[in-house]
N, C-alpha and C positions, 0 to 999 in steps of 0.2 A: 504493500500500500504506500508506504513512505510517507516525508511530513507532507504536510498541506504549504502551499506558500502562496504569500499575499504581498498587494504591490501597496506600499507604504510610502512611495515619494515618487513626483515627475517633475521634471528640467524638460526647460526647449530650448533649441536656441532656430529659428525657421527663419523663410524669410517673410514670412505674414506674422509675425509673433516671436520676440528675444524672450519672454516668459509667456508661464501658463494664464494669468489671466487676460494676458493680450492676446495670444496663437486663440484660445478657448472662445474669446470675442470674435475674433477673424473666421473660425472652422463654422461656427455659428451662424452669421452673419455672410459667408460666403465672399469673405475677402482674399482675393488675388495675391500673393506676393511675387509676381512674374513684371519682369521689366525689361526693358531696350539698355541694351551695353553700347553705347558710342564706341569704347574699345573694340567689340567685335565688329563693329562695321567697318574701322580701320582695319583690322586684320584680316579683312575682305572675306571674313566665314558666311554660308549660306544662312546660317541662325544668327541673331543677333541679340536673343533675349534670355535670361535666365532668372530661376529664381534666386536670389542672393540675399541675404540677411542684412537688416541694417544694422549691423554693428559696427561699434566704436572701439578701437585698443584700450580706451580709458571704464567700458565696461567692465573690466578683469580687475581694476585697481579694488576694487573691495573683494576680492575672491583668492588672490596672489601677493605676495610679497612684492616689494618693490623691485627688488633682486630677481627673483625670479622672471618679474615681466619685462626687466630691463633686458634686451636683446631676443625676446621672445618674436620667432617672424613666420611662426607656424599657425596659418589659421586654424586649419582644420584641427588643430590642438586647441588650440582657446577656444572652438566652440563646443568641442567635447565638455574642456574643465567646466566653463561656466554652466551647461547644460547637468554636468554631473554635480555638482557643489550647489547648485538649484533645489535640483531632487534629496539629495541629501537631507536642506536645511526643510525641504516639504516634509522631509520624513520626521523631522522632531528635534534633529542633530545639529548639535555646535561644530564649529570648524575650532576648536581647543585641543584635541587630543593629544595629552603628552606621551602617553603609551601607546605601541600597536594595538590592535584592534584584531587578535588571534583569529576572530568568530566571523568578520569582514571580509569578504576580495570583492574584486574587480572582473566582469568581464566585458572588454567594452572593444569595439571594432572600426578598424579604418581598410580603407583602399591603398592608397599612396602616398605615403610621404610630401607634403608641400613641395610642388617640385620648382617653385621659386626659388626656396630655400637650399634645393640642390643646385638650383642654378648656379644661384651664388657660388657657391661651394666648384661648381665644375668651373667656374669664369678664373676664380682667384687663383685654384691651382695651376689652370694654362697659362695665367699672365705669371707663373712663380711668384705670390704671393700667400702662399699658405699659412705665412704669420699671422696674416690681417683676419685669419678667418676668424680667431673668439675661440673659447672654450664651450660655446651653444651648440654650436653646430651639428655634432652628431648625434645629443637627444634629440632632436626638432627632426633628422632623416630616419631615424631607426621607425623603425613601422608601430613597434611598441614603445613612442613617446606619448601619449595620449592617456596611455593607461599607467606610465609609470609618475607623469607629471599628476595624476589624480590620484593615485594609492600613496605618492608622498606627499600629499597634502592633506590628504583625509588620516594617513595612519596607517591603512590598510595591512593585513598581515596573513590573510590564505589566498586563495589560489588568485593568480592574478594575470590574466591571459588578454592578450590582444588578439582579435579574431578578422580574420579578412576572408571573404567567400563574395564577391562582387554585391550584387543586388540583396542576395542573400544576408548577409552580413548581421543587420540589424535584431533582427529576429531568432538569428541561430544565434547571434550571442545573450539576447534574454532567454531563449530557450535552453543554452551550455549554465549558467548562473539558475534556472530554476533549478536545472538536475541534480545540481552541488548540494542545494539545500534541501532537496526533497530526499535525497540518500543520505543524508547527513552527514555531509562534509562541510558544510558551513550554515553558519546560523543567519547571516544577511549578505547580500549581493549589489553593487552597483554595478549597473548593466545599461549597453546602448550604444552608439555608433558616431561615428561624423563622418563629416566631407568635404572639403573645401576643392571645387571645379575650379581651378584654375586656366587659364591660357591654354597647354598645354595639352592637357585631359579636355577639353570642352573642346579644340581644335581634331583631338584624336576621334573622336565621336563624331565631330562634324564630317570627318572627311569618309566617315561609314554613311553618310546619306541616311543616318536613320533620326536626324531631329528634325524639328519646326521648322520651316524656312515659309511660308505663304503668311506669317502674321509681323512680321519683324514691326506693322506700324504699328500695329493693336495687339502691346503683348498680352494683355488680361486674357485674352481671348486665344492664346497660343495653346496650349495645353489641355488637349479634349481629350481625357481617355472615352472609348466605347464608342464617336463620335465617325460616325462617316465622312467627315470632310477633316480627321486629322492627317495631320503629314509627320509623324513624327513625334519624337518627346521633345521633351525644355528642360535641360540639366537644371538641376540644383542645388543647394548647400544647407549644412547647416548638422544640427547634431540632439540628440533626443535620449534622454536618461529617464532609468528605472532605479528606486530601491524596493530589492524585494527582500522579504524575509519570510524567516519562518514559522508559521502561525501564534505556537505557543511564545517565542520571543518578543513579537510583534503585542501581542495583547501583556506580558508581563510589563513592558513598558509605557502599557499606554497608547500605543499609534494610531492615528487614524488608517481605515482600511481603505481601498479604492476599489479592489477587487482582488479575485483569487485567479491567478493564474492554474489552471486546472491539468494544464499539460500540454505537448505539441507533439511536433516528427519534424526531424531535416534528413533530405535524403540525397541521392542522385539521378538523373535516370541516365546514369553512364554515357553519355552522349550518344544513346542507341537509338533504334525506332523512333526517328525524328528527333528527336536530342540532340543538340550538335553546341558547340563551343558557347553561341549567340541565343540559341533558343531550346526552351525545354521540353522534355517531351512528354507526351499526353500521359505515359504510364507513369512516370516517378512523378510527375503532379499529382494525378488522382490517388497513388498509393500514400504518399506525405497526407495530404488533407484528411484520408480514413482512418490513416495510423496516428492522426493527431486527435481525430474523435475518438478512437478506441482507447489511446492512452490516458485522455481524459475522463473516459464513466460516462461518455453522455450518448445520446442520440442527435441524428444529424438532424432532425427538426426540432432539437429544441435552441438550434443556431437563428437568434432575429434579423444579425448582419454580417455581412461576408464586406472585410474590407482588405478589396484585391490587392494585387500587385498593379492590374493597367495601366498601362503607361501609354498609352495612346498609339502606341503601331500597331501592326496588322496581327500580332500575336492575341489583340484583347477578345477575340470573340475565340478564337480558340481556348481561352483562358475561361470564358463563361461556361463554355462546352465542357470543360475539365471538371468547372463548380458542377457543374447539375451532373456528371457523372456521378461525383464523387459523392456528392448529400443524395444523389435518387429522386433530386427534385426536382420540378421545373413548373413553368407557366405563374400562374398566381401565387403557389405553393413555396415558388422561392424566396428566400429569404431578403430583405433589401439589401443593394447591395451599394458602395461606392470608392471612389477615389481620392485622394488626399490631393494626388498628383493633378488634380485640376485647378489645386491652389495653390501648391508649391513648388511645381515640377517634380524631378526624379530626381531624389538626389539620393542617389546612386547606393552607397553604403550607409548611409544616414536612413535612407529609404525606411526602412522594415522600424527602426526606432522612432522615430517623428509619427510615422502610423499609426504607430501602435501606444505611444502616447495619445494619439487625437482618440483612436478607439475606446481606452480608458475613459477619455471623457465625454463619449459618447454615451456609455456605458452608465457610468456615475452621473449623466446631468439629464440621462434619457433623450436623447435624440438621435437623429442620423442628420449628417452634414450631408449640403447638395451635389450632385457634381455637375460643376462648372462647366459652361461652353455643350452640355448635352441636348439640344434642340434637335439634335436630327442623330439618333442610335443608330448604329450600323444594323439595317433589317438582319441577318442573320442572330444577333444576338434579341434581338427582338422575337422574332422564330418562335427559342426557346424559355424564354422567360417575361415575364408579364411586364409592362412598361412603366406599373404602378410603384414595380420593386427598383426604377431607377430614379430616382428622386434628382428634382433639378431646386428644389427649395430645400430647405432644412424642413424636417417632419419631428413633430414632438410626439415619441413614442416610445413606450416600457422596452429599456434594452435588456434583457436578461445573460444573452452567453454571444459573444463576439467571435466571431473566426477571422484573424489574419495572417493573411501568408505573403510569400514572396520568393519571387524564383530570378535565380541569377546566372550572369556568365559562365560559362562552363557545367551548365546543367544542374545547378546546384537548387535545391528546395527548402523551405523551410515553414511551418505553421504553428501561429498558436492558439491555443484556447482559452477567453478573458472572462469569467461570469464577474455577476455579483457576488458578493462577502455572503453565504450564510451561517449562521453561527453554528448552525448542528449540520452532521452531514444528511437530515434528514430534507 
């Protein structure tokens, strides 16, 4: 059976929202964080818009030491910390610990290393300048600076893992942090992802022809998952925390509950039978989302919302096709379903974390958020499930049990299962 584990604290850092009761207004409300980069228009990219965070360097001054932030040039790190030291302080917690924290880790996930920060780093050494580079440099490139610059700031002292699995990423590492504590290897978890698209990463994806290029003037309107007239995603940014713990810990001290994480599955489908590097295939999807009901104790109709992965290319109605294999449902019977990424874009590794934060509050505030730009559903996914279950307004309705997944490069899977808190297992 194992412990039970509940989610005690949420950090954002989005680009529709740098905290939860700003993102919580925005998912609400149906607010955009997608915009026009004058930069990419210079760089002559067919996309020109992304979602990006409005953040400040001077956000981090009450979260970091002055030392610490002096030389810090890693975004995709600073939105992690703040994201993680968010949820933390939601969770009840001082940032004082003078002792490790045995009972604590980390399991939190990036893609790439800020590769500005390698720039530098590759510029200085060709000019033989390798003095000039600082003593920063190689926590800010190691893939696991994000989780080491938060486990030393919070204390942190079991297991403590940087997780990279592309799209996947977010989700599989709140799903690696429930299994610790539901086997009892650890008593709480900070868990969650980032991403900072830079130049570089947004130019490599541009030039795959799979993003946005027909809305560059109207970016609000750029990012339509499910949408027949999408061309593409809208990278994004940004970095999304959990603290979970483990039930009886969680109520000995008091925390508030937001929900119980009930169980998932990450899998692969080898990159066989339509699998391949880019896209995933029908079997390791549907088998991840059954094996994450079955790990969970529930039935697939007692799921209210399916919050996808879509991303707005041509994989999304194959994606719906996978849901209604997978739950055995379809037409009115399915569940509503929606996308984050119609307000945020993809952001990429952060993806599966910033979702599944919005789900939580989906969850705990009862509603389902809209998705954005859906005036015209691709007929095929219409087909198979009711029009009613696509919501373009926000619907205020009892959420009882959340499904969200997320499927990434290299065929990677991952889902979890979010209910409500109840007190007995009855």
């Amino acid at each position: 059976m194992g412990n039970r584990v509940v989610i005690t604290g949420l950090g954002v850092v989005s680009p529709n929202g740098l905290n939860i009761p700003d993102f919580l207004h925005a998912i609400q409300n149906g607010v955009s964080g997608i915009r026009f980069i004058p930069e990419y228009e210079d760089l002559k990219f067919n996309c020109q818009v992304s979602g990006v965070p409005e953040f400040e360097w001077d956000d981090l001054r009450n979260y970091i030491t002055e030392t610490s932030l002096y030389g810090l040039k890693g975004k995709g790190i600073a939105y992690g910390i703040k994201a993680a030291l968010d949820a933390w302080m939601d969770a009840g917690n001082e940032i004082v610990a003078e002792d490790t924290l045995w009972e604590t880790g980390c399991v939190f996930g990036s893609s790439v290393a800020d590769t500005d920060v390698i720039k530098n780093a590759i510029t200085r050494v060709d000019a033989r300048e390798s003095k000039k580079l600082g003593s920063r440099v190689v926590e800010q490139i190691m893939n696991s600076g994000v989780t080491a610059y938060i486990s030393g700031r919070l204390g942190l002292g079991n297991k403590i893992i940087n997780n990279s699995a592309a799209c996947a990423t977010g989700t599989q590492s709140i799903l690696m942090g429930y299994e610790y504590i539901k086997f009892g290897m650890a008593k709480r978890m900070v868990v969650g992802s980032c991403e900072y698209v830079d130049r570089y990463v947004f130019g490599g994806f541009d030039s795959m022809r799979v993003l946005s290029r027909k809305f560059n003037d109207e970016p609000e309107r750029a990012s339509r998952p499910m949408s027949a007239s999408a061309g593409g995603f809208v990278p994004g940014s940004g970095a999304g925390a959990l603290v979970l713990e483990d039930l009886d810990f969680a109520l000995a001290r008091g925390a508030k509950i937001y929900g119980e994480l009930l169980g998932g599955s990450t899998n692969s489908g080898g990159q066989r039978n339509g699998g391949s590097m880019t896209a995933p295939g029908p079997e390791g999807v549907i088998k991840c989302i059954r094996e994450a009901i079955a790990n969970s104790n529930i039935n697939a109709n007692d799921i209210d919302l399916v919050s996808g992965h879509l991303t707005a290319t041509i994989a999304d109605k194959m994606e719906i096709k996978n849901w209604v294999q997978a739950l055995g449902r379809n037409g009115d019977d399915f569940p509503m379903v929606n996308s984050l990424k119609s307000m945020v874009g993809h952001s990429l590794s952060a993806a599966g974390s910033i979702e599944t934060v919005a789900a939580v509050l989906q969850l705990k505030h009862n509603f389902v958020h809209a998705n954005l730009n859906l005036e015209d559903p691709i007929p095929e996914i219409l087909d198979i499930i009711g029009a009613n279950n696509l919501p373009v307004i926000k619907v205020d309705k009892e959420i009882n049990t959340v499904a969200k997944a997320n499927f990434g490069f290299g065929d990677v899977n991952s889902c979890l299962i979010i209910s409500k808190y109840k007190t007995t297992d009855g």
